[in-house]
ROMI-201089 format. One line per 2 residues: their letters; for each residue y negated, z negated, x negated of N, C-alpha, C. Coordinates in steps of 0.02 Angstrom, whole numbers, plus 50000, padded with zeros to 5 digits. Last residue first. Example, Ala and Ser with C-alpha at 12.3 -4.5 7.8 and 13.67 -1.06 7.14 Angstrom:
SA> 50112:49646:49358:50053:49643:49316:49998:49606:49355  50284:49610:49340:50225:49610:49385:50165:49610:49340
//
This chain:
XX> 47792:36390:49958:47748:36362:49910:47693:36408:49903  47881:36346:50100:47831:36392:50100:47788:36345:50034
XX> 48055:36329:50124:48022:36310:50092:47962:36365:50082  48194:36309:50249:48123:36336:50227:48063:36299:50189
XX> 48344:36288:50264:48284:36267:50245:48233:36307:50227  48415:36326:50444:48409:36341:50384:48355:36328:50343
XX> 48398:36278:50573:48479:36289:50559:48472:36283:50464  48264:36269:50597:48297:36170:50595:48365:36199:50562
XX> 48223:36384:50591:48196:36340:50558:48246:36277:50556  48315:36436:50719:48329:36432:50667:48290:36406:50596
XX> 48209:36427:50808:48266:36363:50830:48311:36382:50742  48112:36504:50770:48084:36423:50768:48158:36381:50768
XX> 48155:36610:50798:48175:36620:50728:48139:36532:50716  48168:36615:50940:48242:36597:50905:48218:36595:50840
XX> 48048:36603:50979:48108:36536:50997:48136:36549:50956  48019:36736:50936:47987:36692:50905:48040:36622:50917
XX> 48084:36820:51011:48094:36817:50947:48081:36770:50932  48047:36784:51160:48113:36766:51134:48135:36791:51047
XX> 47928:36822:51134:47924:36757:51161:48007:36732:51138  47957:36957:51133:47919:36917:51080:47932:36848:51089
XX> 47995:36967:51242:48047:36985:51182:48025:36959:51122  47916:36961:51332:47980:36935:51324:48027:36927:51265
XX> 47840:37053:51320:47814:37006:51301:47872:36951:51313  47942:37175:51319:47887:37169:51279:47872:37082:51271
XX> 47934:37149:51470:48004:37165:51408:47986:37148:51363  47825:37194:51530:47852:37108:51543:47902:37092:51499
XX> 47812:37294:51498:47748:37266:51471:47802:37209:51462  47900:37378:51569:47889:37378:51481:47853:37333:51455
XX> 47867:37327:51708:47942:37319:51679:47936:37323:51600  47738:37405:51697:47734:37326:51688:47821:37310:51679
XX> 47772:37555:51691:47724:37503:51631:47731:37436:51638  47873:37559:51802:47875:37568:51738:47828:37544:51690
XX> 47779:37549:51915:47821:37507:51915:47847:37498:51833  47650:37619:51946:47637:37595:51884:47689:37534:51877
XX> 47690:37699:52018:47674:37720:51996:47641:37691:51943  47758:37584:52140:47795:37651:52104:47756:37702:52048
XX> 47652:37539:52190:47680:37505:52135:47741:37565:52111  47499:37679:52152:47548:37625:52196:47593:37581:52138
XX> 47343:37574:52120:47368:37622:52109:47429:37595:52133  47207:37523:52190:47260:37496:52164:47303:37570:52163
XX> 47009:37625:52191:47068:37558:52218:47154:37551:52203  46893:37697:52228:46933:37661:52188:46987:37619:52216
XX> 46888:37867:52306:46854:37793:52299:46899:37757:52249  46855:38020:52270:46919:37976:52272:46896:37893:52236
XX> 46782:38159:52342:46756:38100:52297:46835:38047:52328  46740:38330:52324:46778:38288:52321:46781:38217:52305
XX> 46639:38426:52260:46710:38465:52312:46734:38398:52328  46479:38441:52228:46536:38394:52232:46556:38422:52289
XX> 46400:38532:52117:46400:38560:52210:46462:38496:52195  46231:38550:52073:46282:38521:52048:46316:38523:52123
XX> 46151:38646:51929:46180:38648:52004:46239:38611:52024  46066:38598:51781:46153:38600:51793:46133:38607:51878
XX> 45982:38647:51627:45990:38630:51681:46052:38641:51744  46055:38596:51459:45998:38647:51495:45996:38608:51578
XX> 46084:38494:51379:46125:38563:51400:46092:38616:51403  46047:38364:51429:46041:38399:51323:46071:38463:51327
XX> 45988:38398:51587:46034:38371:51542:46009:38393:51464  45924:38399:51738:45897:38411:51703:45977:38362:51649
XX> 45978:38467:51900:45970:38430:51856:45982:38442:51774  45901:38541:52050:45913:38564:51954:45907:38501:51914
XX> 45981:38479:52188:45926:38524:52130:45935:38534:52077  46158:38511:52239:46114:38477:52204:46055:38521:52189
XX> 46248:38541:52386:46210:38586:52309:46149:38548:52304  46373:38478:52465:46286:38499:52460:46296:38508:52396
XX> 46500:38426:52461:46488:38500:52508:46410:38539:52460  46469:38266:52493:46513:38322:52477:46493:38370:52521
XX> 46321:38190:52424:46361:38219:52478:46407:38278:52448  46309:38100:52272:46277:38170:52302:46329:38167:52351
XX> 46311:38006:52169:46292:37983:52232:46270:38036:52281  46414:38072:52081:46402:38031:52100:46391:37991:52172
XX> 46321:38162:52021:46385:38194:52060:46406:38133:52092  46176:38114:51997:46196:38132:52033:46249:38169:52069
XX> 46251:38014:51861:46245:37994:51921:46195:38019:51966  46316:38124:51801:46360:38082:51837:46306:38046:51881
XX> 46203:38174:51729:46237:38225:51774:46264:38172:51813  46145:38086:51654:46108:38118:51702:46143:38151:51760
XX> 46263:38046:51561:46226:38004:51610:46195:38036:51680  46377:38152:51532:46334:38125:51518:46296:38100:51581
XX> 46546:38127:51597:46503:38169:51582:46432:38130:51540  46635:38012:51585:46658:38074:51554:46616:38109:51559
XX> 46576:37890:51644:46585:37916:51560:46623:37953:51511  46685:37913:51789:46622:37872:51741:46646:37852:51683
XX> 46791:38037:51808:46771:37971:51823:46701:37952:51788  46830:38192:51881:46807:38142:51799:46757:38087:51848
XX> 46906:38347:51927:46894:38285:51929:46881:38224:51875  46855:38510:51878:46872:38460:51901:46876:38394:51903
XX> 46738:38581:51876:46754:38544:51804:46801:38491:51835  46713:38765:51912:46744:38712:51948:46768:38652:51884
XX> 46648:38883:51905:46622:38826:51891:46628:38739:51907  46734:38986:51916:46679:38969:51989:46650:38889:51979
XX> 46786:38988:51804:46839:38958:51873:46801:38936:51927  46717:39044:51735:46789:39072:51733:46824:39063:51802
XX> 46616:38935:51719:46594:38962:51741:46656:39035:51759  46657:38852:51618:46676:38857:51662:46674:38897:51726
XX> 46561:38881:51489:46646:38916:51513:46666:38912:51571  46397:38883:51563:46456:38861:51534:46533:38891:51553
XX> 46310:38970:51602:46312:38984:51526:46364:38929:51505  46304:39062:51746:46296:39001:51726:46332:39002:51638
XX> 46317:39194:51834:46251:39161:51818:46257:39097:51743  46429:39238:51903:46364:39270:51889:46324:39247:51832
XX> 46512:39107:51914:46538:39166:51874:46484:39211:51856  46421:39068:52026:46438:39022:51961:46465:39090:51912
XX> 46415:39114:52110:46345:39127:52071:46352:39082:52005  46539:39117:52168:46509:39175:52134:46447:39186:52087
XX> 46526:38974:52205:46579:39020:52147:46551:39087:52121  46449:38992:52280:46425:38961:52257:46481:38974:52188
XX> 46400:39127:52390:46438:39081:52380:46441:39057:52320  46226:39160:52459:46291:39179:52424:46333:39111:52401
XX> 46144:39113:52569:46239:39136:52587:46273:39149:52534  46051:39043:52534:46032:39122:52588:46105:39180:52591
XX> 46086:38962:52458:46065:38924:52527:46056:38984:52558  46114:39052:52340:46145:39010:52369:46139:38979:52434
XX> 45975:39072:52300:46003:39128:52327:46081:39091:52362  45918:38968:52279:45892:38983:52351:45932:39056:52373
XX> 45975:38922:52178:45998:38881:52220:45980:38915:52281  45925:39012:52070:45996:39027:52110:46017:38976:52142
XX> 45798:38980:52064:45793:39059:52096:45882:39046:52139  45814:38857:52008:45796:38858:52078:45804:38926:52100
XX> 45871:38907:51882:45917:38849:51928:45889:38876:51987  45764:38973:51828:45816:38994:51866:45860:38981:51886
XX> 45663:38830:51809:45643:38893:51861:45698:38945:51893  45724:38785:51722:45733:38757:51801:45701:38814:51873
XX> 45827:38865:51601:45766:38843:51642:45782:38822:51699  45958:38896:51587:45938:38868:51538:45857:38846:51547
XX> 46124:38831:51665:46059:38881:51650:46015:38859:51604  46276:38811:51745:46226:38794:51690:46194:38843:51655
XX> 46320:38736:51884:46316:38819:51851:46235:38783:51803  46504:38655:51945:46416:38667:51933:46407:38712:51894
XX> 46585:38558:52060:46576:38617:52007:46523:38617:51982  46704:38375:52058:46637:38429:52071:46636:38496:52029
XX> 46769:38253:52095:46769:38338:52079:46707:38362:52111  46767:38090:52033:46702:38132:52097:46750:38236:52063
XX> 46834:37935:52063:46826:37993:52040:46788:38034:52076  46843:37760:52005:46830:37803:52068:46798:37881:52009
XX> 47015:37722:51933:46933:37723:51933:46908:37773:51996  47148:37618:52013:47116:37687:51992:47039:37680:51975
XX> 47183:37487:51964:47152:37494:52000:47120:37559:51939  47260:37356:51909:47290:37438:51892:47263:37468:51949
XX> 47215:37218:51910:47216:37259:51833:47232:37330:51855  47230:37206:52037:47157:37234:52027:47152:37251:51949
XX> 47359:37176:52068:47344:37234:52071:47264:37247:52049  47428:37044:52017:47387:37074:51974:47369:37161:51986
XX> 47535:37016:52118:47482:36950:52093:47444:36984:52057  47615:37129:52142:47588:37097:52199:47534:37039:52169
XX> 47648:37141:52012:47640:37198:52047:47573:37164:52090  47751:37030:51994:47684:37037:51958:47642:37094:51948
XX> 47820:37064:52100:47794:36996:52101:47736:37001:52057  47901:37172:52035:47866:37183:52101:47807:37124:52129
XX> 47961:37113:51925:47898:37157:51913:47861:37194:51978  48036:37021:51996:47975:36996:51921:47917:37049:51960
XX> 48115:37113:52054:48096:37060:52087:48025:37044:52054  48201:37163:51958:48149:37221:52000:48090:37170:52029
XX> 48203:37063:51831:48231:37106:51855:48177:37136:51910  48228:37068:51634:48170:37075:51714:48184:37095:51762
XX> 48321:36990:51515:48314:37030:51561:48263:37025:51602  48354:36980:51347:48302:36978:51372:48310:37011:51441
XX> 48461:36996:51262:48480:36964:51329:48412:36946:51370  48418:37095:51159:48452:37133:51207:48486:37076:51290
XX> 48375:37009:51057:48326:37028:51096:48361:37075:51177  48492:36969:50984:48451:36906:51019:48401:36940:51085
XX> 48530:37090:50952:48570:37057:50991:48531:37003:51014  48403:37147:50849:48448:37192:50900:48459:37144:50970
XX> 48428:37054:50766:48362:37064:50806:48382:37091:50878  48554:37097:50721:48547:37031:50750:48487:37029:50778
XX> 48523:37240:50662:48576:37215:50714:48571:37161:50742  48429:37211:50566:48395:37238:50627:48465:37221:50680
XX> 48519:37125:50475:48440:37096:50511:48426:37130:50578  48591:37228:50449:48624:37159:50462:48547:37128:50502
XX> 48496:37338:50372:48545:37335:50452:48543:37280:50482  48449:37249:50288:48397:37278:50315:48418:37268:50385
XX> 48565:37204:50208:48513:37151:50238:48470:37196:50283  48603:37346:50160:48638:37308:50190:48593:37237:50238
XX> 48482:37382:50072:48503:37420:50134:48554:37368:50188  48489:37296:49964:48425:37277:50029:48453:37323:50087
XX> 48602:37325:49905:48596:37267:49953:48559:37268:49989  48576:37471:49882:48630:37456:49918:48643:37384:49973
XX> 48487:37418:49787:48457:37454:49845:48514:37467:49902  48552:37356:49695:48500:37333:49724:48472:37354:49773
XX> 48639:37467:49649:48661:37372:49681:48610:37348:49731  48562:37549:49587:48599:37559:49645:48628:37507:49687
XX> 48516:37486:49488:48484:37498:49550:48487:37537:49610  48637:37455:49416:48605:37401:49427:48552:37422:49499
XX> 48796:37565:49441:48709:37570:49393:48677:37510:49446  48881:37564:49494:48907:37524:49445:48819:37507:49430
XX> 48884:37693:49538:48886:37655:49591:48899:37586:49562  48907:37804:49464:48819:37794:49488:48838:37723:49511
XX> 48984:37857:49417:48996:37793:49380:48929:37752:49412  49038:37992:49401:48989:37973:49343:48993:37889:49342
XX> 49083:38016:49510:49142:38021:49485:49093:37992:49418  48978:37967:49614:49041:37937:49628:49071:37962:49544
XX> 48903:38074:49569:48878:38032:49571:48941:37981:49575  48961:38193:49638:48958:38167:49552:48931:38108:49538
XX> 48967:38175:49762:49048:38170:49730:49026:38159:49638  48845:38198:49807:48879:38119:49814:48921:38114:49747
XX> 48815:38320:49760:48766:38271:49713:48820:38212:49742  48895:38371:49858:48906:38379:49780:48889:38342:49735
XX> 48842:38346:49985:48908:38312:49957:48933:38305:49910  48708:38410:49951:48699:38334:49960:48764:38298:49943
XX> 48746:38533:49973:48715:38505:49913:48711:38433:49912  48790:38541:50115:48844:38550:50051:48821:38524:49989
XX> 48685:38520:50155:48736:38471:50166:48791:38466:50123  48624:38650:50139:48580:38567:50124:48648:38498:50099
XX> 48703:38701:50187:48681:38715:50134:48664:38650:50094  48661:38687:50340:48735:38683:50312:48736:38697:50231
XX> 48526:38730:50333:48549:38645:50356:48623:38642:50328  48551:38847:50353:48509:38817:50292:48538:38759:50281
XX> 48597:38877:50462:48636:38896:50385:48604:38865:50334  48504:38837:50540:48593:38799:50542:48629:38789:50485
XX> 48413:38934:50540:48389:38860:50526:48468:38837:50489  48470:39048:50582:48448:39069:50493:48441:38967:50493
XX> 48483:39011:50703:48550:39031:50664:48534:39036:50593  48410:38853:50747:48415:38933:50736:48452:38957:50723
XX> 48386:38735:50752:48456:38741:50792:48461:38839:50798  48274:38735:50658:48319:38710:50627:48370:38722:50686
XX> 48157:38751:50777:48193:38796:50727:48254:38799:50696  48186:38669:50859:48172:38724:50876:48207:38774:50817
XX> 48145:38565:50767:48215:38561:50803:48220:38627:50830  48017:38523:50737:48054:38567:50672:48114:38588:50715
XX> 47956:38455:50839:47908:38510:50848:47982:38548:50793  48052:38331:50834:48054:38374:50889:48021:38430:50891
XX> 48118:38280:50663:48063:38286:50739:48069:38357:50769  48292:38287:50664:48205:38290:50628:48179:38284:50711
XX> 48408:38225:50708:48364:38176:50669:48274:38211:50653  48453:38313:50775:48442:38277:50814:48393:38222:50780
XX> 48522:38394:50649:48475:38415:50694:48429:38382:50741  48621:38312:50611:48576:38324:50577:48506:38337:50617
XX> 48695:38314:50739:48690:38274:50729:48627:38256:50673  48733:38481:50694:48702:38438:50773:48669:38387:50780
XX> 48836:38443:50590:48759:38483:50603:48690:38489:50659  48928:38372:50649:48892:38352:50595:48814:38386:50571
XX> 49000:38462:50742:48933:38403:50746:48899:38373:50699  49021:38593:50662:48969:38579:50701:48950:38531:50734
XX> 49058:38477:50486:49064:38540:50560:49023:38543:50611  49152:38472:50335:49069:38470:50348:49087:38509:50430
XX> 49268:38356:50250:49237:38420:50303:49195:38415:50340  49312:38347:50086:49283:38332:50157:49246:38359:50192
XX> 49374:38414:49985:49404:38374:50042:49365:38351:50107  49265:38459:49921:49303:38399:49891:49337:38370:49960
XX> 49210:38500:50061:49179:38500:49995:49209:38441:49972  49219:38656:50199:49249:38575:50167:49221:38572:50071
XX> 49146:38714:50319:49151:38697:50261:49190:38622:50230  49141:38709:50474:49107:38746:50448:49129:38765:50383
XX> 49250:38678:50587:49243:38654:50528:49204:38713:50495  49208:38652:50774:49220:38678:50719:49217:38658:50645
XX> 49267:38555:50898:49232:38557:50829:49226:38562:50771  49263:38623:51035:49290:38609:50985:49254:38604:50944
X> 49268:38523:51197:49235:38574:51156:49258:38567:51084
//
């Protein structure tokens, strides 16, 4: 693919990777825009202004000025540091084995919570909870009397709040979605809401999540604590290389 030369400034030439490359640095919500055609031109603008301010800066003498030294060095130590962090930490390996092993010895840390789906239709007396539980038990369907009847949004989707574990609803409600049969229509429970019909579609007991599905977090975890473990050795084995004085 070719790569075009957009602009040259004092000889040096500005092109579409160099703009690409720009692009790749902002965050991801600005990138959208900035790979625009009005964004590109801007960005190529930018770039031109930036080579101008270099070249005077270079021809003025900037690079002589004391806090330019200084910030030139810490830049230099900054790299040089993160590169060697870099290299000590990059012989850190795990291999599949580890993290299947510490899969198999610690499944009750990655143990799903038990979940309940349920719908429900929220009113604002108990008296017309009960009118529309008995119109419910005399066939109408329970979606419908949700969309009819009930004063929360959900009420859009036949009053369906899909699936939530313990201490995503408030107390009262969870523990009768809870301990309620699937299928059955709750009485009128009482909430800081008003009063709730509570119908559970669904209950997903607790227990270990697979290892393919939480193979990736513990390979990061075990990296992680590896890496620490292998920063720390090395900046202790370099205490004895180099003197340290703490006043």
């Amino acid at each position: 693919m070719e790569n075009k030369i957009l602009a040259t400034v004092n000889g040096k030439e500005i092109t579409e990777k160099d703009i690409d490359e720009s692009i790749s640095r902002f965050p991801a919500d600005r990138q959208q825009y900035i790979s625009s055609k009005e964004g590109r031109q801007q960005l190529l603008e930018q770039i031109i202004s930036f080579e101008l301010i270099y070249n005077e800066a270079k021809d003025t003498g900037l690079e002589n000025d004391d806090e330019y030294k200084y910030q030139a060095e810490a830049m230099r130590r900054e790299i040089l540091t993160q590169l060697a962090i870099k290299k000590v930490l990059s012989e850190v390996k795990v291999t599949d084995d580890e993290v299947k092993n510490y899969y198999e010895a610690n499944k009750e840390a990655f143990a799903a919570p038990k979940q309940v789906h349920a719908k429900h239709i929220l009113v604002d007396t108990e008296e017309k909870a009960l009118e529309i539980k008995k119109e419910i038990e005399g066939g109408k369907g329970f979606e419908e009397a949700a969309k009819e009847y009930s004063s929360c949004p959900s009420k859009e989707q036949g009053g369906d709040l899909g699936s939530f574990s313990k201490g995503q609803m408030v107390p009262e409600f969870e523990e009768v979605a809870f301990s309620q049969e699937i299928g059955s229509v709750s009485a009128p429970v009482k909430t800081q809401f008003g009063f709730h019909l509570i119908k559970v579609e669904d209950k997903n007991e607790s227990g270990p999540k697979s290892f393919e599905e939480v193979k990736e977090s513990i390979l990061n975890k075990l990296v992680q604590e590896r890496q620490n473990m292998k920063y720390m050795q090395h900046t202790e084995n370099l205490k004895t290389k180099y003197t340290v004085e703490i006043k």
